[in-house]
N, C-alpha and C positions, 0 to 999 in steps of 0.2 A: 737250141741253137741249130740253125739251120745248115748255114756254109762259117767256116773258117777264114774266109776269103776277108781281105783286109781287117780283120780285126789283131787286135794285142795283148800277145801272151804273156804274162811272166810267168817265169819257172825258176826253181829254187831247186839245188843240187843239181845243173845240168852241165858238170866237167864228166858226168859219165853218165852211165847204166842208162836207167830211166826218161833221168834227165833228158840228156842228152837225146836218148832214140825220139822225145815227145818234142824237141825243138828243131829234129831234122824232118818228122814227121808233118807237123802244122807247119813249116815255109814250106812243103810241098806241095801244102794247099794253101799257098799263100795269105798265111796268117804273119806277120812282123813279130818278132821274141825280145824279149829282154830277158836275160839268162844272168846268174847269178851263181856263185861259187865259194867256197875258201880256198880251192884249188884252182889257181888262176894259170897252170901251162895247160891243165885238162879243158877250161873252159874256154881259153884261146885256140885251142883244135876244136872244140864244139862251134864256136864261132866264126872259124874258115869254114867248116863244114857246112854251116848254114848260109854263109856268103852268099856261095857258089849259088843259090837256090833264088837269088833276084830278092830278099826281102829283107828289109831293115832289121841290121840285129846289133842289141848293144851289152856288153856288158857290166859287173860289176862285181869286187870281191864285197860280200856278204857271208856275216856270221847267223844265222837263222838265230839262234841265242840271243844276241842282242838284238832287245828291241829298238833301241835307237836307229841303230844299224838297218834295221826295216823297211821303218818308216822312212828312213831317209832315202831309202831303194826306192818306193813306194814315190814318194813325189817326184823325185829323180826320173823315174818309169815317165810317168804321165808327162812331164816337163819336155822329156826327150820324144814320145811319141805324139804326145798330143790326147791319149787315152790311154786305156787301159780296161779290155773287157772280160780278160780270163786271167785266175793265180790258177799253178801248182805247186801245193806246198810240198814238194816231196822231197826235202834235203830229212836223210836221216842216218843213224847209226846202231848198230847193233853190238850188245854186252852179252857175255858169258862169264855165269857164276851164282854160285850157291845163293839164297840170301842171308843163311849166315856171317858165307863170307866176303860178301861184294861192300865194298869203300860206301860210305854215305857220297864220299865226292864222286864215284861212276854212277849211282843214282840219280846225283843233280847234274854229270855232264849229257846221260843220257834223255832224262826229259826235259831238259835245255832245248834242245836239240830237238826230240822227235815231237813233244809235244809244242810246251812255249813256242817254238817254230813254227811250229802250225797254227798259232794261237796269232803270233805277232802277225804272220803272212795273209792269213784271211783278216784280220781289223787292221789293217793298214793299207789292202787295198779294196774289200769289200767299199768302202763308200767311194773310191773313184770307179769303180766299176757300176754302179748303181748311176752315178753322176753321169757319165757317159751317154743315158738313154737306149743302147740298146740291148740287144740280149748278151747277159753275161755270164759267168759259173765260175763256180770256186770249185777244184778237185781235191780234195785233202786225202795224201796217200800215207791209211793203215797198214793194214797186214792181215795175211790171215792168222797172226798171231795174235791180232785184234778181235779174236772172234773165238779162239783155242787156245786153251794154255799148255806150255808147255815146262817142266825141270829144267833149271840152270836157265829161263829167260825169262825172271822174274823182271828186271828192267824194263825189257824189249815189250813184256806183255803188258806193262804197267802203261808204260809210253803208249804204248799201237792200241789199247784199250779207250786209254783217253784220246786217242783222236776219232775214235769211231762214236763214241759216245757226244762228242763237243759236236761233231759231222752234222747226226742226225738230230742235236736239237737246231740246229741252224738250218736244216733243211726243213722242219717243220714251223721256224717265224718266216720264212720266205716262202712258203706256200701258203701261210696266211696271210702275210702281206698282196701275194698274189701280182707282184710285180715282174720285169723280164727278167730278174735274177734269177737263178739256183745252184746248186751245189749238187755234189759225189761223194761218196767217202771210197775205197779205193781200196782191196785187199785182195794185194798180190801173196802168191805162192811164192814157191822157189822158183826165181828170175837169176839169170845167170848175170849179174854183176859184183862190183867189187867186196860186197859186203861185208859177206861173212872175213876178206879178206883184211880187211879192214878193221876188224873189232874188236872190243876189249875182251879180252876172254883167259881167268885167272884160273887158278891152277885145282883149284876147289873144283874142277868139273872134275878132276882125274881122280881125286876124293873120292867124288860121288862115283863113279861108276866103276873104280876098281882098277881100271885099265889104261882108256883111253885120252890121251891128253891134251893138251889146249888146243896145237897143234894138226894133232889128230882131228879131232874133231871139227876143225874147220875143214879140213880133207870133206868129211862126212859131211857136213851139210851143203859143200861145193859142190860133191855128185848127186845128190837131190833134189839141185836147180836145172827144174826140166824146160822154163819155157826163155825164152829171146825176151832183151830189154825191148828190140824192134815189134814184137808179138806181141807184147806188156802195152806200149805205146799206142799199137792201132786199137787196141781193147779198148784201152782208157776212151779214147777220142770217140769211139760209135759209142761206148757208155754216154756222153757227154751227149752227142747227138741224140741220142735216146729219150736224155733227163732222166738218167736210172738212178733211182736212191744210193744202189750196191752195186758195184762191180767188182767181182771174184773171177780171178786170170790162173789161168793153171787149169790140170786135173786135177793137182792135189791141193789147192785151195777147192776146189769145187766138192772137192774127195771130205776135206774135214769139216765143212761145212755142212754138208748133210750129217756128218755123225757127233758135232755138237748140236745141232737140232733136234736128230734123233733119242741121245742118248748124252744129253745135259748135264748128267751126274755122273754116269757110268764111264761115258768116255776119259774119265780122269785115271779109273784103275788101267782101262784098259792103256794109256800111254806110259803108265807105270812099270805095269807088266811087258808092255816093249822095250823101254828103254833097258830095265831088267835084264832081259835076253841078250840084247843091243850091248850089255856090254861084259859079258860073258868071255 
């Protein structure tokens, strides 16, 4: 993709973080958004925000879960704009807990959500974005937990695993196809939004480590988040412009990714033996 200049984005999860930084980002290059939420006062400030910038934007509350829900965005989108040449699917949520002890139901609300979401959002608007004729991309944002696992985020790594994995076989039938389409798969570090503030996080992690509690530990992985959702957002987009298969945002995405490639096997004791210390 060349320029952003008139073309139509939708984006999923943009009442904040992410979201939001990539829908104030693209109308500054005058790209038109359809933004999309469950938190419809955060998305009605993402959407004065983007007023202001001269380009059409429209909203909608959207459960990424439902599929119906989706698709009905999905025709909605195109109805209202007239097209539709880029998704991001990047509504998602994060779980903390043992897997002993995590609910089967925060299982299925978590990859409702991080995965299904990403499922429902690229096949419902991949074909009007093909339809379209010109150059288009699907962004599906992992994690770098999509890449490293880690204690007490067996959800979170189940979910961001399977979007990384769904990612790259769609990005290799659209290189075989050989059309103006493509895709990203997307694995952010620690980004300073709501996340961790936001997530299910049961009591089995203070089990686990002796000390620190549910609480706590969102403290901890809040000062961990070293890079801007706005720094997240212009990544993403030169990825896009690039046509990069991966884009890893951070130093400490950048940081665990060499040392799951490095050390495949071994980087498991070695996060053992931290968290170990970690909670000492």
């Amino acid at each position: 993709m060349k320029s952003f200049k008139n073309k139509v984005a939708a984006i999923t999860g943009a009442a904040s973080g992410i979201g939001r930084a990539l829908a104030v980002e693209l109308a500054k290059r005058q790209c038109h958004v359809a933004l999309s939420d469950v938190d419809e006062a955060g998305l009605a400030e993402t959407a004065q925000q983007v007023s202001a910038l001269g380009v059409k934007v429209t909203t909608a509350k959207v459960n990424v879960a439902d599929r119906d829900a989706v698709q009905a965005w999905a025709d909605q989108v195109v109805q209202d704009h007239g097209k539709v040449n880029l998704v991001f699917n990047n509504a998602g949520v994060a779980l903390g807990g043992t897997v002993e002890d995590t609910d089967y139901a925060d299982y299925e609300w978590i990859v409702g959500i991080n995965m299904w979401g990403v499922v429902y959002g690229t096949k419902a608007f991949l074909p009007y974005i093909k339809q379209a004729g010109e150059e288009g991309h699907v962004i599906n944002i992992s994690s770098v937990f999509g890449l490293f696992a880690q204690p007490t985020q067996s959800g979170y790594n189940m979910s961001k695993f399977a979007v990384r994995g769904f990612t790259e076989s769609l990005r290799q039938e659209l290189d075989i196809e050989g059309g103006k389409v493509s895709c990203t798969c997307v694995h952010p570090g620690g980004i300073k939004t709501n996340i961790a503030r936001n997530a299910r996080m049961s009591n089995s992690m203070e089990k686990l480590t002796g000390t620190a509690s549910a609480e706590n530990m969102r403290d901890q992985f809040e000062a961990l988040f070293m890079t801007t959702s706005e720094k997240a957002a212009n990544v993403i987009l030169s990825g896009v412009m690039a046509d990069k298969r991966r884009v890893l945002i951070g130093p400490d995405a950048r940081v665990l990714d060499i040392m799951q490639r490095t050390l495949p096997v071994v980087y498991q004791r070695i996060v053992t033996t931290s968290f170990k210390l970690a909670s000492r």
